[in-house]
Each structure stands twice: as structure tokens, then as C-alpha cells.
N, C-alpha and C positions, 0 to 999 in steps of 0.2 A: 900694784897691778893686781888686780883681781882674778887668781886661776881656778877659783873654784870652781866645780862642773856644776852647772844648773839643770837639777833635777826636774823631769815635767812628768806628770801622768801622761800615761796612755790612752787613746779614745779609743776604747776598745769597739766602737761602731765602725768605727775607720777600716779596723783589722778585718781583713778577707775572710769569709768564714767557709773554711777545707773542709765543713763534715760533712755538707751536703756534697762538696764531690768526689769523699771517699764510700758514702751512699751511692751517689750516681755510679762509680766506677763499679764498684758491686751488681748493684742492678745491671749493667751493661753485660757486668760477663755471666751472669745467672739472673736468669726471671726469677722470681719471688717464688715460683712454685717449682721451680729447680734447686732451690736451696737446700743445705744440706747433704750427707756424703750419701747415703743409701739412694735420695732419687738422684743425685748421678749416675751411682753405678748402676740404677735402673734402667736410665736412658742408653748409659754406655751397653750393656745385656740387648738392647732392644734393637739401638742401631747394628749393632752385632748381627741379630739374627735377621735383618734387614737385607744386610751386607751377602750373608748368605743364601737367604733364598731368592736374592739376582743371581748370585754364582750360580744356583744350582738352575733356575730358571733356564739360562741361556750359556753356562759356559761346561758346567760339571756338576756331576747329581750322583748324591750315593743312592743306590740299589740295594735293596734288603733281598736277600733270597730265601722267596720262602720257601721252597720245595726242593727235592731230591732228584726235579727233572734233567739235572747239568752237573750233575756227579760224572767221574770225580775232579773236574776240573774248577767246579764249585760247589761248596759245599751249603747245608742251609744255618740259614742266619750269617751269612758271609757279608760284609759288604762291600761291594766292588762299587768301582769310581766309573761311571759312565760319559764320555767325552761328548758335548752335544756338539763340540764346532769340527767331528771327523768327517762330515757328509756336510758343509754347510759352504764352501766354497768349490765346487766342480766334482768332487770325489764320489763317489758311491759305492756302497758296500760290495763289498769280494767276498769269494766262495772261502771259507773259512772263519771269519769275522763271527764275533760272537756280538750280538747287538740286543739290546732293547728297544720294542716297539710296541705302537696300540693298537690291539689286535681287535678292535671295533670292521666293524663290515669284513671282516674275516675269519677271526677263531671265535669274536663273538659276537651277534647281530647286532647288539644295538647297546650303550650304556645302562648297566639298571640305575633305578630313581634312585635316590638319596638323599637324604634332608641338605640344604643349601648348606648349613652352617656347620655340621658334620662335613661335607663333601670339603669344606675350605679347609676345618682346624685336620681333617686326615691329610690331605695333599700337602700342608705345610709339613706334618708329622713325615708324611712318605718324604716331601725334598729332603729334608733334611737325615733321610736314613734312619727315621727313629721309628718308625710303621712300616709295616707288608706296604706294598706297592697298590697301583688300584686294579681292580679287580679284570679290567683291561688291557695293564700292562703285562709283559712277558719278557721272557731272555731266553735266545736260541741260538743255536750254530746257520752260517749261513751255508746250506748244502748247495743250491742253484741257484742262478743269476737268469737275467731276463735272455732268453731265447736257449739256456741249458737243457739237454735232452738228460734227465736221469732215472736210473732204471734199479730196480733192485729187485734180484739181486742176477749178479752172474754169477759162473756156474761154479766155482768156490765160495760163494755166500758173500762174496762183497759188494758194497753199491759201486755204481757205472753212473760217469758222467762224461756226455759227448763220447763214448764208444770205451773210454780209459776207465781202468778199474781203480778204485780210491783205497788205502791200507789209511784206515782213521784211531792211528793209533791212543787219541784222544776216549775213544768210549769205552761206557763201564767195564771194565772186564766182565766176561762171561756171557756179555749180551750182544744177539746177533747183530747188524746194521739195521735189519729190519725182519719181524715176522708178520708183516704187511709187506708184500709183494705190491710193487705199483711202478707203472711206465707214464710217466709225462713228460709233457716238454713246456717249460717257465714262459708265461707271457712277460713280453717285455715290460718294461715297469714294474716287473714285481720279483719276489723272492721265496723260493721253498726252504724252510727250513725246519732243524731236525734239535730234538736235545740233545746230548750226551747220553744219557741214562735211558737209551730206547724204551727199555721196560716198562719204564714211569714216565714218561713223556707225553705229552699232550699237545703235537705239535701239528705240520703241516698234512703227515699220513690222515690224522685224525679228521681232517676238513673235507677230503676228496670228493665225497659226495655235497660239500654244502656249494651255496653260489659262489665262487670268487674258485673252487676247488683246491681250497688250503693255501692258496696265494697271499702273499704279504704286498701290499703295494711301498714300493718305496719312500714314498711320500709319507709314510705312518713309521717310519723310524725314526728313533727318539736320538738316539748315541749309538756308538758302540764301546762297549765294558773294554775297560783300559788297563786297569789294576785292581787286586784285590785291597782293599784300607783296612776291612775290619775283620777277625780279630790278630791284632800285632804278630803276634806268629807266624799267620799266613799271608804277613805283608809280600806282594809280589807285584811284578808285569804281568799281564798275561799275553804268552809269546805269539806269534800269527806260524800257525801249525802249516807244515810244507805237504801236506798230504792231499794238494789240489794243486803244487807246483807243474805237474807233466798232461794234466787235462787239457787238452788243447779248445779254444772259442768255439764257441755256438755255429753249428755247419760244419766244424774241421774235423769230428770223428762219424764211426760210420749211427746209423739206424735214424 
């Protein structure tokens, strides 16, 4: 009986040929001009910053401070985190609230021009907290709410809102609430607001005379500043100050 094993070639045409679909499977997971580890981590970098400036877009936005107007509760070059979804479901800003807003048809008449393509690479730079803000933007304390009567000062030097005197123990030391003397009362929809650092402040006193009469319209707030991010040190909350707790609603005190 015959056991020998009967040797055959192989047709090697026969055999499946796997390199084109270990090519294809390459190709599938990287296009040809993704190849390679640096334009990965290119793209990875880019989606990244993608990722971010939606965050910052519509949920939260660092803030660079460029001035000394909000001392000493912030300082400059701080970056605080501004919450865009505090005002975005029924809420509206309160007397106290420290917010950012675009101070266009208010603190200032109209946007200045700016080249297109500067105006986009700055805005991406401001979301992302790595630029001053635009030249529009601002960060204020909210002093008055729509229909507030506030007065400054009464006869200890403190500001009066609705008839109740305010102790704000927030601002600069040594600076009065105000050396602008002024009586108004806040149209509904909008907001008077004040800096911390009266001395340097550039805020709602300063507008009296323009059209709107230093009025913030509600509708032009951006956030309100939630915490400070940057730098590490000064990581914090920033707390909602009780110094407007006993002011009683617009009509409830006297003048």
C-alpha cells in the first residue's frame, strides 16, 4: 500500500491576495494625507480647538481682564470663567452679579471698523482667553435692576437703592461709592452698573448724559463671571455678595 504523501505545488493565483486589503484597511482608517503621526496630532490640536471655541461660543468663555476697573475682586490679567447658560433659561441678572456684556448702543455707539480677518483671528484669540476682549466688551457689578430707584449718595456717603442704604463691602478700599452724585430710576429691561474700583471705572455714571443714559439693555449680556481660572493661585468662585440682600423690589422703598 502506498502511504506516501503526494506532494502538489501550489497555484499561487488561486491564493487570495490580503495586501490589498491590508492597504484598504489602512486607507479606511487614515486618508493618505492623514498619514503619519505629526498630521494626527495636527488634526487632533485642531479638533481640540474646535471643541473649544463651541464651549466658549455658547456654554463658557474665559475673560481676560484688562483693567483695574474691578479691583480688588479682580485683578488685571485674571482670567475668570463666564457662564453663558446663567441668563439663557428664565433667569435674569440680580443686583450684585458681576457679568460681562456688549456695551454697543450704550457705553459705546457703534462697533469700530476692523479688518474681517483680524476681527475673526482676534475673537478666536479673545474666546479662547488668550487676547483682551473686544473693545465692546465689558465686566461690571450689577447695581440696579429694571424699575430700581438708585441714588448716591445718602447722607453717610453710601449708595441707596429703593430708599435702603447698600454697605458694598466689595469696593476698592479708600474709594467713595461714588464722586458722581446721581439720582435715577433703571428702565425696565435694562441694568445700571458700577465697577468695583469707582476711581477707574468707566461705567454706567460715565453715560448719564449719552442716549440710553448709562443703561445696559439686558438683551446685551453675554455671561455672568462665575470663577476666577487664571492664574492658579487665584483659582476661586466668585461668591454673590449679600450687600443687596435687605433692598426691598422697585415701588417697596420710599422716593
Amino acid at each position: 500500500m502506498d502511504t506516501e504523501a503526494q506532494h502538489t505545488e501550489r497555484d499561487l493565483s488561486a491564493e487570495p491576495d490580503t495586501s490589498g486589503e491590508a492597504a484598504g484597511s489602512r486607507s479606511a482608517r487614515f486618508p493618505a494625507w492623514l498619514e503619519g503621526p505629526w498630521r494626527r496630532a495636527g488634526l487632533l490640536v485642531l479638533l481640540c480647538a474646535v471643541f473649544l471655541l463651541l464651549l466658549s461660543t455658547y456654554v463658557m468663555q474665559p475673560f481676560l481682564i484688562p483693567s483695574g476697573s474691578m479691583e480688588p475682586t479682580l485683578q488685571v490679567e485674571d482670567r475668570v470663567l463666564v457662564n453663558k447658560l446663567a441668563y439663557r433659561f428664565g433667569a435674569v441678572p440680580r443686583r450684585g452679579d458681576v457679568i460681562v456684556f456688549d456695551g454697543t448702543d450704550s457705553f459705546v455707539r457703534e462697533k469700530p471698523p476692523q479688518n474681517p480677518v483680524a476681527r475673526v483671528v482676534h475673537g478666536a484669540a479673545a474666546a479662547l482667553g488668550l487676547a483682551a476682549p473686544a473693545d465692546t466688551d465689558y465686566i461690571k457689578r450689577v447695581v440696579g435692576v429694571g424699575g430700581d430707584h438708585v441714588v448716591c449718595c445718602d447722607k453717610r456717603g453710601r449708595l441707596e437703592v429703593n430708599g435702603r442704604s447698600v454697605d458694598e463691602a466689595y469696593v476698592y478700599p479708600g474709594n467713595p461709592p461714588s464722586q458722581v452724585p446721581f439720582d435715577i430710576v433703571v428702565p425696565d429691561g435694562t441694568l445700571w452698573v458700577m465697577g468695583d474700583h469707582r476711581s477707574r471705572s468707566s461705567d454706567s455714571r460715565d453715560h448719564l448724559g449719552d442716549p440710553g443714559g448709562g443703561m445696559v439693555p439686558v438683551d446685551h449680556v453675554i455671561g455672568r463671571a462665575g470663577w476666577i481660572g487664571w492664574p492658579p493661585g487665584r483659582w476661586t468662585a466668585l461668591s454673590q455678595t449679600t450687600a443687596f440682600t435687605r433692598v426691598p423690589p422697585p415701588g417697596g422703598g420710599h422716593g
